[in-house]
Backbone as CSV, one residue per row, in Angstrom:
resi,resn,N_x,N_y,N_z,CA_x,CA_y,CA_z,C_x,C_y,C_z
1,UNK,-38.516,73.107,157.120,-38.837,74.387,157.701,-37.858,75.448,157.227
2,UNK,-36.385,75.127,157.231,-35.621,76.288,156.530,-35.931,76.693,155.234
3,UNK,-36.335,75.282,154.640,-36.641,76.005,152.868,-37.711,77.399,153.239
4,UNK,-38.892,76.837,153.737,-39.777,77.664,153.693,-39.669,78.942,154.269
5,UNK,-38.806,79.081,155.454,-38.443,80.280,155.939,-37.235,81.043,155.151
6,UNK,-36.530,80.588,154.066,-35.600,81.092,153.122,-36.695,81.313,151.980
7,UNK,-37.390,81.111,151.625,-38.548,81.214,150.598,-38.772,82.592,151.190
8,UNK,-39.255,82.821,152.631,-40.322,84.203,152.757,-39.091,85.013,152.973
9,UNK,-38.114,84.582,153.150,-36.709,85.522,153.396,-36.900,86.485,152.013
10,UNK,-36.287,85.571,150.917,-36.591,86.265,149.821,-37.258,86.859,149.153
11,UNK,-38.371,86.516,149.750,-39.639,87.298,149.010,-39.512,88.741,150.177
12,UNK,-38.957,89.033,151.352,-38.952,90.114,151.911,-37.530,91.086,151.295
13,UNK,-36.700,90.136,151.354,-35.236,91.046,150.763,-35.954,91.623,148.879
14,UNK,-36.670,90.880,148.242,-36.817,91.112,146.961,-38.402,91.660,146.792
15,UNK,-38.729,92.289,148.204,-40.234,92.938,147.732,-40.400,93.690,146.761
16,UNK,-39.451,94.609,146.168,-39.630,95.042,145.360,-40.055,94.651,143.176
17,UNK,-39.603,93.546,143.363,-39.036,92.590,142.247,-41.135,91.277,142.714
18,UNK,-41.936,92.113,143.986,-42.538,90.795,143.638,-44.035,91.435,142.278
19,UNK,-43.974,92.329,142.353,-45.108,92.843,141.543,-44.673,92.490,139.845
20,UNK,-43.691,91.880,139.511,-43.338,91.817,138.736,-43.392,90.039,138.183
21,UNK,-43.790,89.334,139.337,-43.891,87.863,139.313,-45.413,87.319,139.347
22,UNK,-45.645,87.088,137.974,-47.250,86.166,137.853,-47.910,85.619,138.571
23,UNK,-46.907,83.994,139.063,-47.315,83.603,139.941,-46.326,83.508,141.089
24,UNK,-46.756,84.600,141.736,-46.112,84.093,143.319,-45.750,83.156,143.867
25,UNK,-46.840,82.490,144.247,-46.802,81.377,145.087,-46.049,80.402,144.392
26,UNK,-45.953,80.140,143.314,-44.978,79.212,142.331,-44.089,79.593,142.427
27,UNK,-43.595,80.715,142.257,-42.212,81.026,142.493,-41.689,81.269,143.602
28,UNK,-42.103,81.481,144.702,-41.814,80.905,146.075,-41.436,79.685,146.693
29,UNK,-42.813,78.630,145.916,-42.281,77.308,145.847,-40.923,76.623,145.577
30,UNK,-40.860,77.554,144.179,-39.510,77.008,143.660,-38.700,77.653,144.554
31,UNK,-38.377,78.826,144.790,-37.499,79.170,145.948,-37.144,78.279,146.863
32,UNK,-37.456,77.754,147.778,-38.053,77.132,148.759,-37.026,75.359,148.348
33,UNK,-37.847,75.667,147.144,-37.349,73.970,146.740,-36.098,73.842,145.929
34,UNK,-35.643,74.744,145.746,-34.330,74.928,145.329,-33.592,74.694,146.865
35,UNK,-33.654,75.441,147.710,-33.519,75.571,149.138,-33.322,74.195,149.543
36,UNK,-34.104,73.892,149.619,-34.310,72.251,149.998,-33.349,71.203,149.572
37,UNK,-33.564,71.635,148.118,-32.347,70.490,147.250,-30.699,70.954,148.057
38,UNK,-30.685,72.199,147.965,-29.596,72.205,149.062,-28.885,71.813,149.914
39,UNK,-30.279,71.483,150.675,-29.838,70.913,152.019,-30.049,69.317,152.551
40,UNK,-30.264,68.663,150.984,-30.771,67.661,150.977,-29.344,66.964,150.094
41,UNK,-28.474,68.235,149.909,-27.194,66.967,148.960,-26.230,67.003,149.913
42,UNK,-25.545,65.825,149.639,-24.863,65.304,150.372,-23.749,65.963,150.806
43,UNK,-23.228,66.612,152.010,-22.524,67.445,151.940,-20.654,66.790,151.387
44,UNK,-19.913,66.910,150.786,-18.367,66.160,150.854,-17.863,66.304,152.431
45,UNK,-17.366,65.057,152.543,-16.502,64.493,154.020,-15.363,65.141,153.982
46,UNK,-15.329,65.853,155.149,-13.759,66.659,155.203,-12.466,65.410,155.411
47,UNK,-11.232,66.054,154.834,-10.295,65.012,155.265,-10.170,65.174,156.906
48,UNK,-9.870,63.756,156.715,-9.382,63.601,158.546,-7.931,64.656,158.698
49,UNK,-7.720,64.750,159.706,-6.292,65.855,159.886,-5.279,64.702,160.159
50,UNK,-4.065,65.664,159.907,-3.116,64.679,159.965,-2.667,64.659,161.548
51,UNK,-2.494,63.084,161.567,-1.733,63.219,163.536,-0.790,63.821,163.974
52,UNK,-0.793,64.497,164.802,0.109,65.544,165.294,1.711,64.070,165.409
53,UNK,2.686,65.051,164.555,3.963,64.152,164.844,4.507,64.465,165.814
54,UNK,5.411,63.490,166.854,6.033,63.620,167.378,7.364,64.082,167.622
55,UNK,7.755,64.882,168.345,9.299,65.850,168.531,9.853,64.634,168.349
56,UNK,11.358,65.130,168.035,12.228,63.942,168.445,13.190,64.432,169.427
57,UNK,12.864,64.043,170.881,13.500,64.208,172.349,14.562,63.214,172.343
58,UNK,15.313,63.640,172.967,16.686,63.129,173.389,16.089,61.350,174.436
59,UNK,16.621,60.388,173.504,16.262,58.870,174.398,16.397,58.850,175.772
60,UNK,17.364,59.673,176.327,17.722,59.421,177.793,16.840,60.219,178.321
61,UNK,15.845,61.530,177.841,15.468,62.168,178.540,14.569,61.415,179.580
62,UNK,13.796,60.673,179.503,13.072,60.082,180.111,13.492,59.880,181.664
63,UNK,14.623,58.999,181.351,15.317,58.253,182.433,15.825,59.587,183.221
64,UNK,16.207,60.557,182.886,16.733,61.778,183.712,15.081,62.757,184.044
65,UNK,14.671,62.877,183.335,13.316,63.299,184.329,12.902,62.554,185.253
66,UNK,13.443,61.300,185.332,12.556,60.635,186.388,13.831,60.738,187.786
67,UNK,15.251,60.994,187.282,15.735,61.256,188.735,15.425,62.707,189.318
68,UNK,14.589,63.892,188.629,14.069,64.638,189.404,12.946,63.959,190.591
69,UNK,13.036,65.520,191.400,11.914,65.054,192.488,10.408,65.402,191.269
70,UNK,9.562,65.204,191.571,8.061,65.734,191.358,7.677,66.548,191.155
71,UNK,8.241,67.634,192.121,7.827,68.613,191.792,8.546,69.804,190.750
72,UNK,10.018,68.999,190.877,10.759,69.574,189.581,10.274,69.438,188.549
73,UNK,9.765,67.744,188.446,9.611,67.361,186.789,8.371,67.900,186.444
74,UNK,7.339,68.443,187.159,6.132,68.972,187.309,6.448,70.125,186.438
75,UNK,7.185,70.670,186.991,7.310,72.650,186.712,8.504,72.171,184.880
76,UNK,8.907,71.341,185.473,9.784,71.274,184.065,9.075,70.712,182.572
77,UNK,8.075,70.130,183.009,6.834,69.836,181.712,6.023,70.746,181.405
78,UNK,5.537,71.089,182.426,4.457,72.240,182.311,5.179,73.785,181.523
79,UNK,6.237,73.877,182.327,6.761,75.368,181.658,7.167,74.911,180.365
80,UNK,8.257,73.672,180.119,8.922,73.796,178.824,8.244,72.555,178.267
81,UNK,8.178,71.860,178.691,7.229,71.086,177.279,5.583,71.361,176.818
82,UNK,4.643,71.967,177.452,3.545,72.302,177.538,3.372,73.930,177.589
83,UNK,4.510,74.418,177.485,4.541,76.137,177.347,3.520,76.941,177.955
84,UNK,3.650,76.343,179.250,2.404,77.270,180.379,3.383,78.208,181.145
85,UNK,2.911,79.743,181.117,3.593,80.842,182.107,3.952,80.310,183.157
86,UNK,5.048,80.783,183.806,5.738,80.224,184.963,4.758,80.804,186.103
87,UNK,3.966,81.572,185.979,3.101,82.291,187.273,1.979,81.414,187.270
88,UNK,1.266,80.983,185.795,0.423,79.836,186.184,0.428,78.505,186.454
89,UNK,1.815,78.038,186.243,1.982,76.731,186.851,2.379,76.738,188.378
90,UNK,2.710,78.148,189.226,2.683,78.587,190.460,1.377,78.535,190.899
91,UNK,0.265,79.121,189.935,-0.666,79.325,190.973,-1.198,77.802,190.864
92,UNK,-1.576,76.754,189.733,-1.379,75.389,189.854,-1.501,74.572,190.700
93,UNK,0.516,75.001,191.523,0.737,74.253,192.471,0.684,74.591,193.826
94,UNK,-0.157,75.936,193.793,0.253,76.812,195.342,1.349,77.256,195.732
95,UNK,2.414,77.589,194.895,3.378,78.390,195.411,3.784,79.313,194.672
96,UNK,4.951,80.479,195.132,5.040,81.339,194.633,5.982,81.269,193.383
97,UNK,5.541,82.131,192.248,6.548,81.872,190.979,8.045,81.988,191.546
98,UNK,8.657,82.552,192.638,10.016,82.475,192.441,9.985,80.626,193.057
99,UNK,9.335,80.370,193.587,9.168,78.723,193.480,9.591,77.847,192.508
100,UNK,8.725,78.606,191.633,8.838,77.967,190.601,10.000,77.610,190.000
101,UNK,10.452,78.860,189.753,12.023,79.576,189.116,12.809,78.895,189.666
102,UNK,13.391,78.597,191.263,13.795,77.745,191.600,13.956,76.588,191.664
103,UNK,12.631,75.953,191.056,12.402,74.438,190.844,12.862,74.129,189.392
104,UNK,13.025,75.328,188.781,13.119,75.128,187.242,14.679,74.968,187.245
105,UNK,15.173,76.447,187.787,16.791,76.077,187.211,17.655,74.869,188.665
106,UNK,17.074,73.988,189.391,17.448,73.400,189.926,17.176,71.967,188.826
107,UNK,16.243,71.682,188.611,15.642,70.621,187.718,16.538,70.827,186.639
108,UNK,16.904,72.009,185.378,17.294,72.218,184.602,19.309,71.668,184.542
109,UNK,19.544,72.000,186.088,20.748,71.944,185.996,21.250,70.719,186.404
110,UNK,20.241,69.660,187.064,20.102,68.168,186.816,20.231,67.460,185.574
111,UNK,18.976,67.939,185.298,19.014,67.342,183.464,20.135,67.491,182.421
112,UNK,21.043,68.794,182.526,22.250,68.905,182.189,23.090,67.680,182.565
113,UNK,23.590,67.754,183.760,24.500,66.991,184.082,24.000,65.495,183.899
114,UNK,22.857,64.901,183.953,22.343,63.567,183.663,22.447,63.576,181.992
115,UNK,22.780,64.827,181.583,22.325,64.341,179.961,23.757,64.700,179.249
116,UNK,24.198,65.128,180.288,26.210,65.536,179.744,26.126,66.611,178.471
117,UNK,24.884,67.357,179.010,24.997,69.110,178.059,25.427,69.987,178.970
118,UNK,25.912,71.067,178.011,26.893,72.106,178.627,25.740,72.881,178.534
């Protein structure tokens, strides 16, 4: 169906050019079937993408996110590892961004001292 509707395409964009063609309908055809062959070859397979690599995080981090409470380590993924606005990980969790803010540099100043950064 596309050949044929790209066939009358052209014959409308090129009305001018048709008084000049013997046989029409043959050359429509071929239009058409040129069209076709088109959409009939095989298209090339895109490459697969490459897997997103992984950061390289500090080994202990783990073990020190987990002596936060929940709702620290919550606000502390979301804002800094997942780079979501501090107002939408408030509205998120139902509370207010200075909530947040508070949960952040309380969490933040844990993870310091569990991770012995200044």
């Amino acid at each position: 169906m596309d050949a044929a509707s790209d066939a009358i395409e052209w014959a409308l964009t090129n009305n001018d050019r048709l008084p000049e063609i013997d046989n029409l309908g043959g050359y429509l055809y071929r239009v058409g079937q040129t069209k076709a062959r088109a959409l009939l070859r095989p298209q090339p397979v895109p490459e697969a993408p490459m897997p997103p690599t992984i950061p390289m995080v500090e080994p202990q981090l783990p073990g020190a996110l987990n002596a936060l409470s929940e709702t620290q380590r919550v606000c502390v993924v979301m804002v800094h590892a997942l780079g979501y606005p501090q107002v939408e990980v408030a509205g998120m969790l139902g509370v207010s961004e200075s909530t947040v803010r508070t949960h952040l540099r309380r969490a933040l100043s844990t993870l310091r001292k569990e991770l012995n950064v200044e």
